[in-house]
N, C-alpha and C positions, 0 to 999 in steps of 0.2 A: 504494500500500500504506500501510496507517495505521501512523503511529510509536508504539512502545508509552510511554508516561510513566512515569518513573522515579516512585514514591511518593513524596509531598513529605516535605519533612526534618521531623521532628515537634519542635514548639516548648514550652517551657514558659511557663507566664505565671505573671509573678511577679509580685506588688505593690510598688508603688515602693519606695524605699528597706529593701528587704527586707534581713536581714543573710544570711551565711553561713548562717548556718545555719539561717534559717527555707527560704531555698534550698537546700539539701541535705533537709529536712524535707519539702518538697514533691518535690522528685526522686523521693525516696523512696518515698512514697507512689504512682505512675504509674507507677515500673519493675515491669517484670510477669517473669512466669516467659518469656514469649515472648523477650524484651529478652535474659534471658540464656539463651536456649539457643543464641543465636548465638554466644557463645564458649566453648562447652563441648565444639561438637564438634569430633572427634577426627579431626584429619588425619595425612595421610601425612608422616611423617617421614624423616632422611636420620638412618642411624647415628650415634652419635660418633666410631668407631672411623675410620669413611670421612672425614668432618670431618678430625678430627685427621690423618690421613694427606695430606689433599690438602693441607691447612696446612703438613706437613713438607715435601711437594715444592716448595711455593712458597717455601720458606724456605732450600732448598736449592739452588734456582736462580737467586734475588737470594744467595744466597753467592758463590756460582761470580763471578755477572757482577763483585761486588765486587774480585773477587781477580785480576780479567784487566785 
């Protein structure tokens, strides 16, 4: 069975001693709408309310062990 290949990491080429911000300036220019719609979407999240609650119980039961 043939292995599928990861697409290769995409590189930027910069001209030598480029400063910051001529590198940021060409960044800039290649990042496409593609680039970010990989962090735009919108996953499943876990409540706060549940967070915060599972947090009390772990805090509750490093108490206890304290106190024994």
């Amino acid at each position: 069975m043939a292995r599928k290949r990861k697409p290769p990491v995409p590189t930027l080429e910069v001209p030598p001693n480029a400063t910051l911000r001529q590198i940021y300036t060409i960044y800039r220019k290649t990042f496409s709408a593609a680039d970010l719609q990989k962090y735009t979407k919108i996953e499943p999240t876990v409540p706060m309310a549940k967070v915060l609650a599972d947090m009390e119980k772990v805090l509750e039961q490093e108490n206890r062990k304290r106190k024994k």
